[in-house]
C-alpha angles and dihedrals in degrees: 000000000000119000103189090054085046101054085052087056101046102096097189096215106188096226092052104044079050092052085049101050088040106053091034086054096047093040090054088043090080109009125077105214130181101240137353096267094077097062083039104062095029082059089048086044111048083040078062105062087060090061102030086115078073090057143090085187144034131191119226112221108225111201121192144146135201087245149002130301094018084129101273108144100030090058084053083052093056094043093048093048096054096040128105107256090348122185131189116226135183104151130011133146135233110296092059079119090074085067102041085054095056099037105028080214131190100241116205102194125195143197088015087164091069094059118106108240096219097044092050101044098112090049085057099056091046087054091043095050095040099080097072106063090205088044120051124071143141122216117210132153119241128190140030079281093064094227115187100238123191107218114189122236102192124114136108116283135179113210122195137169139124121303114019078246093071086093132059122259096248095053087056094056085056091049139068114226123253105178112175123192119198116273125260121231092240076063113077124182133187110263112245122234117168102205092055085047106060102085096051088048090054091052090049091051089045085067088044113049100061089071080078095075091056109116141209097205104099097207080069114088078218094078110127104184140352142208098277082050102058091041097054092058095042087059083065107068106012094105094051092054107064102186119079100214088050084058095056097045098055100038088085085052091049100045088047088057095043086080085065133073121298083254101062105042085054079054093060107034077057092049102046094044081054102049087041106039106106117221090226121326084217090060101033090047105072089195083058095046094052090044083054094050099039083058097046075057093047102049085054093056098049116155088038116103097200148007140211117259086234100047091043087052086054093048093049090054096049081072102078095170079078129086088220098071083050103049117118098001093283111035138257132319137219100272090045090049076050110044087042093047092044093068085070089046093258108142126179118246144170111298129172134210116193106304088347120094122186148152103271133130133256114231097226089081092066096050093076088041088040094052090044104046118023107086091225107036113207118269091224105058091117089072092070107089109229091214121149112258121230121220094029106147099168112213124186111224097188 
């Protein structure tokens, strides 16, 4: 990050400076976090939905916790309560994209880990598809016409529930992390009441809701950044996020804080590289940890073409450094080898070993998904002969 092309972008804007040091204040007044960055990011965050008409993205806060009454919802509360256009949510259908279209809203959404996967797919691709504002959009027809309508998805949205899992993947990689922990006793924190609150609340929105009126036509006198502005900025901290989707999510958050000191703009570049900094893709992605295993088994068994479902389940749990030994108390079992290995294409078939014949899988079907995936493919994949296997009679199980 460099500090010298940084102080030259802070633009130390007082209302803005005065918003900061206000909602941070207020957040922290009743949450415990467990660093700084969270408030950071959530004050960066909520400043932005007043100024989301500036923005091609947006980044979805995804709040969770490992267990019950760690603050959860009252942090979504707050959040909800200081947010341009904000709606609670905790169940809706469908056609929740008819709303979005019209009001463009802020959508706080709630208990997200009680939902049942298959009956809410369709909510989770309009939430996937609604961070990018050219992107995301629904068809439908509409009148007795049947006319073919495009409905946006895009707008800001919080999502919490139990166990950072409850949404899909990709739903995290549109998200920054909010992970809270119950509080300690040695960690007091002010009792919310919200009646006593409003007011506050209100004082606190009065500051916010004239960010509505910045422009990005640059023939306004209301224009807060450019092009050359936002690249500039960007030029700081790309080389410290490496994932690309992670770039484009925070880059509202960091232009909004630009507008800010110096201080705190460091403060959330440093923030946002933290929250979305992941401890190894290999490790945190369970399909890639089962590829990487698969092909530790495979590379012990060189000279074999193929090996036995049963047989391959025993050699992945002889590796007890990984979680997968461990699931469940006991391991995995055959559907859950074949529903993770089908996402490469890899698909479990008929082998046969001298008189025996099973349902296995031929290791010429992970050099292709190997060589792809795995951040650091095996040296000694030309050892495996690329010869054609007899007796393969692939058979899709899901």
């Amino acid at each position: 990050m460099n500090g010298f092309h940084l102080e030259r972008l802070a633009k130390n804007r007082r209302e803005f400076i005065d918003i900061f040091e206000t909602v941070e204040t207020y957040i922290k007044k009743f949450i415990v976090f467990q660093s700084d960055d969270e408030a950071i990011v959530i004050t960066n965050w909520i400043v932005h939905t007043y100024l989301l008409h500036l923005f091609d993205y947006t980044p979805y806060l995804h709040i969770f916790s490992a267990t019950k009454q760690c603050g959860k919802t009252l942090l979504m509360g707050i959040i909800n309560a200081l947010s341009n256009q904000s709606q609670m949510l905790i169940n809706f259908s469908e056609p929740i994209f008819r709303y979005i279209d019209k009001a463009e809203p802020t959508l706080c959404i709630d208990e997200v880990d009680r939902w049942d996967s298959e009956s809410k797919e369709a909510i989770w691709g309009i939430i996937n598809s609604g961070f990018l504002r050219q992107g995301g959009s629904v068809m439908r027809v509409q009148g007795q016409s049947h006319e073919p309508v495009l409905f946006k998805t895009f707008c800001a949205k919080v999502i919490a529930g139990i166990d950072r899992n409850s949404i899909p993947d990709t739903v995290q990689d549109r998200s920054i992390p909010i992970e809270l922990v119950r509080k300690l006793q040695s960690e007091p924190v002010t009792r919310f009441r919200h009646r006593e609150q409003v007011k506050y609340q209100e004082e606190i929105i009065s500051m916010l809701e004239p960010l509505t009126e910045y422009s990005n036509d640059w023939e306004s006198q209301d224009t807060l950044f450019d092009d050359v502005h936002e690249n500039a900025l960007f030029e700081t901290y790309k080389d410290e996020i490496l994932n690309d989707r992670a770039l484009d999510i925070v880059e509202p958050l960091v232009v909004v804080a630009s507008m800010g000191t110096l201080d705190w703009l460091e403060k959330t570049i440093r923030a946002c590289i933290n929250l979305t900094k992941r401890e190894d893709q290999e490790d945190n992605n369970l399909d890639l940890e089962i590829l990487k295993v698969c092909n530790q088994v495979r590379m012990l068994n060189v000279g074999s073409k193929h090996i036995f479902t049963d047989d391959l389940i025993t050699a992945i749990h002889q590796f007890k450094e990984s979680e997968l030994a461990h699931m469940n108390g006991w391991g995995i079992d055959p559907s859950y080898l074949a529903k993770r290995l089908k996402v490469f294409g890899i698909k479990s078939t008929k082998v046969r070993q001298g008189t025996e014949s099973k349902r296995g899988y031929v290791w010429r079907d992970f050099i292709d998904p190997v060589q792809r995936w795995l951040t650091t493919p095996s040296d000694e994949e030309e050892l495996i002969e690329e010869e054609p296997v007899i007796e393969v009679e692939q058979v899709d199980l899901f």
